[in-house]
N, C-alpha and C positions, 0 to 999 in steps of 0.2 A: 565916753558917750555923753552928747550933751543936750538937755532939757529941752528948749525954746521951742517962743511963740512966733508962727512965720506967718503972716496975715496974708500973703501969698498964695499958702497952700492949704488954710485952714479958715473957719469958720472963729468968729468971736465968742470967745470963752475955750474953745479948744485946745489943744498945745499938740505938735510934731516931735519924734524923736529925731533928731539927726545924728549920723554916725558922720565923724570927723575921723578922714582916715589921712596918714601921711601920701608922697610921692612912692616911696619905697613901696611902702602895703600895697600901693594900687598897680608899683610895677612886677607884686607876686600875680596879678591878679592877669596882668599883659603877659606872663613868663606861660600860664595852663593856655590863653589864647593862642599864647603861638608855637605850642607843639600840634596844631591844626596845621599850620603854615610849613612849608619844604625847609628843612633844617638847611641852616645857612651857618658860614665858620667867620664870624668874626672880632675885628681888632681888638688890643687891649685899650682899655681907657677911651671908652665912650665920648665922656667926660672928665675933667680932670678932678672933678669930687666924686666918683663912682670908682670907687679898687675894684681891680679886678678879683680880689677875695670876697667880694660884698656876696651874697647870697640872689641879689635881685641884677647883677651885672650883665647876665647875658640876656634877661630879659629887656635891660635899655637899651643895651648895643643891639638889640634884635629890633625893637619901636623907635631908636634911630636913624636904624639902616633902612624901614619901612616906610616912614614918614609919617611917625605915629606919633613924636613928639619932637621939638626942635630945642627943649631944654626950655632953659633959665635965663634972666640977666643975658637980656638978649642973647640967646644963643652960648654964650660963655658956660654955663655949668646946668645939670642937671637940678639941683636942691632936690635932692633926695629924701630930706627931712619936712620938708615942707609942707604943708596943706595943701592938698586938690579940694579948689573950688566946685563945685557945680556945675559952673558954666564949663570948665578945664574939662569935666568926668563926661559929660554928652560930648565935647569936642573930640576925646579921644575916643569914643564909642563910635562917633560918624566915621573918624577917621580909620578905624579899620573896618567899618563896613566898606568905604570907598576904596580902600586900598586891600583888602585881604580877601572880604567877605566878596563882593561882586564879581571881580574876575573870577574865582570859581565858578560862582553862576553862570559867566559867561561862557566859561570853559564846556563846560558841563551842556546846556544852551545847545553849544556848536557843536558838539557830539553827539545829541537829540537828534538834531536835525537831519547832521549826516546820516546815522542810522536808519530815520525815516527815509530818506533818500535813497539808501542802497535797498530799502525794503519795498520801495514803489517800482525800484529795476526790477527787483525780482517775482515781482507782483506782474509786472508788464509782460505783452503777448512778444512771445521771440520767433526770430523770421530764420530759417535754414536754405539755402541757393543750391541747387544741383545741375551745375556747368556741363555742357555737351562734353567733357572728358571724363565722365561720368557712368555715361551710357555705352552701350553695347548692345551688340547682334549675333544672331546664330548663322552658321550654315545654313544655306549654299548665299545670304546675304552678304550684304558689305554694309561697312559704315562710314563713312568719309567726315572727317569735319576738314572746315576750312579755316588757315588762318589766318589769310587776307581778309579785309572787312566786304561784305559786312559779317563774315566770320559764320558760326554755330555748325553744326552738325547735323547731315541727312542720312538718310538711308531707302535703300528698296524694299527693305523688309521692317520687324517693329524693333524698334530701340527699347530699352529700356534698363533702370538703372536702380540700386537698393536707396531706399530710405528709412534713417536714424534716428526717429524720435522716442525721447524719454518716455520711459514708463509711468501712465498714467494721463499723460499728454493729451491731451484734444485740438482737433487740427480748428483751426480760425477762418483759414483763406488757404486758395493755392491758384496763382498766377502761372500760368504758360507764358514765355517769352518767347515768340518767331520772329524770323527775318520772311513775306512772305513776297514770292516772285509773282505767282502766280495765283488771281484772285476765284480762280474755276477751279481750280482742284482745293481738296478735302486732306485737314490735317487732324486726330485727335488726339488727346492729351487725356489719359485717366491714371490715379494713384487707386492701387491694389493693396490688397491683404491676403494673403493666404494661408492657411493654417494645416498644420503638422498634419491631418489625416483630412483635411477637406481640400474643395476646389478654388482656388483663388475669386476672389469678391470683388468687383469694381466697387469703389467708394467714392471717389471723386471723378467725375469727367465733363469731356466740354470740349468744343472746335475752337479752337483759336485764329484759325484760318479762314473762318465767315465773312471779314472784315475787308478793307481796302488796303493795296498794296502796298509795302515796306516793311517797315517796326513795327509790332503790335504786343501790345501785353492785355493777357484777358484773362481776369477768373472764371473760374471754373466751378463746377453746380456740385456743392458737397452734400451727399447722401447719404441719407437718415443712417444707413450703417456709419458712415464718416464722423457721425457727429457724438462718438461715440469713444469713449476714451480708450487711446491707445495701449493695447495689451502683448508683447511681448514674448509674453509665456506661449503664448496662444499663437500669433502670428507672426509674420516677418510681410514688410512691407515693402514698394516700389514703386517707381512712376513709369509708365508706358506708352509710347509714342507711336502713333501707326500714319504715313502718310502715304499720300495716295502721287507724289508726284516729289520726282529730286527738288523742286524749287523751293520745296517750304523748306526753310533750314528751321532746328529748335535752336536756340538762343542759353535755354535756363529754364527751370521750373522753381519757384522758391515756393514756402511754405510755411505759413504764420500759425502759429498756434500755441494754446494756453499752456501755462508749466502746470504740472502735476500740483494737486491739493495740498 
C-alpha cells in the first residue's frame, strides 16, 4: 500500500491512501462478479500468459468472452502482473455494467411489464355469446333455426337457453342480437335467476325489436337484482326469449361482465 499526495482528490496539506492492486487481484475480484452471470465453459489459454492452472484463469477467459477486457500489448497478452490503473478500474466497472449488469435489467424490465399486461387481461370485463344452437323450447312448441342467412332462430313459444358465469361475477352489459322482419310485432329478451326453493327472478330485460328493420343489436335494462354478484350456490341462471311473431329471428345474446374479486 502506497502513501501519496493526489492534488486531485485531496485538499493541500492532506494525503490519500492508495491501494495498488495488480491485474490478477482485480481478476479475483471479476471471478465473485461473475458467478452472478450464466456459467459459461470456456477455452484454455485466454491468453498466452494466463495458464490455465493460474487461480484467476477462468475469471479472464470469463471477462474475455464478455467483453470486459481485450488484454494487453494490443490485444497480444493479458499482463497479469501488471498495475490496474484507475482510469483501467472505472473502465472495467462501466464495462460490466453495460454488458452484464443492464441486460438483466432489461430482462427483468420485460418481464414486469408482461406481468402487468397479463394482470390488465384479467382485470378487464369478459364478454360470453349465446348462439341460437343454444336455446330451446318445450312442448307442444317448435324451434326452428335457420341456416341460410340471415340465419338465427325463432320459435312460437319462449326459447330459452342456460347461462355460465363464474362465481362472484357481476354482469356489465347484455346485448340481444335479432335479425328483425317485422317492425309491428314484439320481441323480448330477459336473463333469469332462479333459485333451488324460490320462483325464478327476471334480472335483466328489454325489446330488442322496438327498432327498424334488419340487424339490430340492443342492450338491455339490467336490474337492481342484476347488479348484483352472481351466486351459484344459490341460483342457476338463463336468458329467455319470448316473440310474439315467426319473423323476429334471435341472432345471439352476449354478456359482459366483471370477473370475480
Amino acid at each position: 500500500m502506497l502513501v501519496t499526495y493526489d492534488p486531485a482528490f485531496t485538499t493541500p496539506g492532506s494525503i490519500v491512501m492508495t491501494l495498488t492492486i495488480s491485474k490478477a487481484k482485480l481478476a479475483i475480484g471479476v471471478l465473485v462478479v461473475a458467478l452472478l452471470a450464466p456459467a459459461t465453459a470456456f477455452a484454455t489459454h485466454s491468453w498466452p500468459d494466463v495458464d490455465d492452472g493460474r487461480f484467476y484463469a477462468d475469471a479472464v477467459a470469463w471477462a474475455k468472452a464478455n467483453g470486459m477486457t481485450t488484454g494487453c500489448d494490443n490485444g497480444a497478452n493479458f499482463c497479469p502482473e501488471r498495475n490496474v490503473t484507475r482510469g483501467e478500474n472505472i473502465t472495467f466497472a462501466k464495462r460490466y455494467d453495460d454488458l452484464v449488469v443492464q441486460p438483466k435489467f432489461t430482462t427483468i424490465d420485460a418481464a414486469a411489464e408482461a406481468n402487468a399486461a397479463d394482470i390488465a387481461r384479467l382485470d378487464a370485463d369478459r364478454i360470453i355469446s349465446i348462439g341460437p344452437a343454444a336455446f330451446t323450447t318445450s312442448s307442444p312448441y317448435t324451434l326452428t333455426r335457420i341456416a341460410a342467412s340471415p340465419g338465427g332462430a325463432y320459435s312460437t313459444g319462449t326459447m330459452i337457453a342456460p347461462i355460465s358465469l363464474p362465481q362472484g361475477a357481476v354482469i356489465a352489459a347484455v346485448t340481444a342480437h335479432v335479425y328483425d322482419d317485422d317492425v309491428g310485432s314484439n320481441m323480448t329478451v330477459r336473463v333469469i335467476r332462479e333459485g333451488i326453493t324460490e320462483p325464478h327472478e327476471t334480472i335483466v330485460s328489454g325489446d330488442p325489436s322496438s327498432g327498424s328493420a334488419g340487424y339490430q343489436s340492443i342492450d338491455l335494462n339490467i336490474l337492481a337484482s342484476g347488479s348484483e354478484a352472481v351466486d351459484n350456490t344459490i341460483y342457476s341462471y338463463a336468458a329467455v326469449v319470448t316473440s310474439s311473431s315467426v319473423t323476429k329471428r334471435l341472432k345471439g345474446v352476449s354478456i359482459t361482465f366483471s370477473p370475480p374479486a
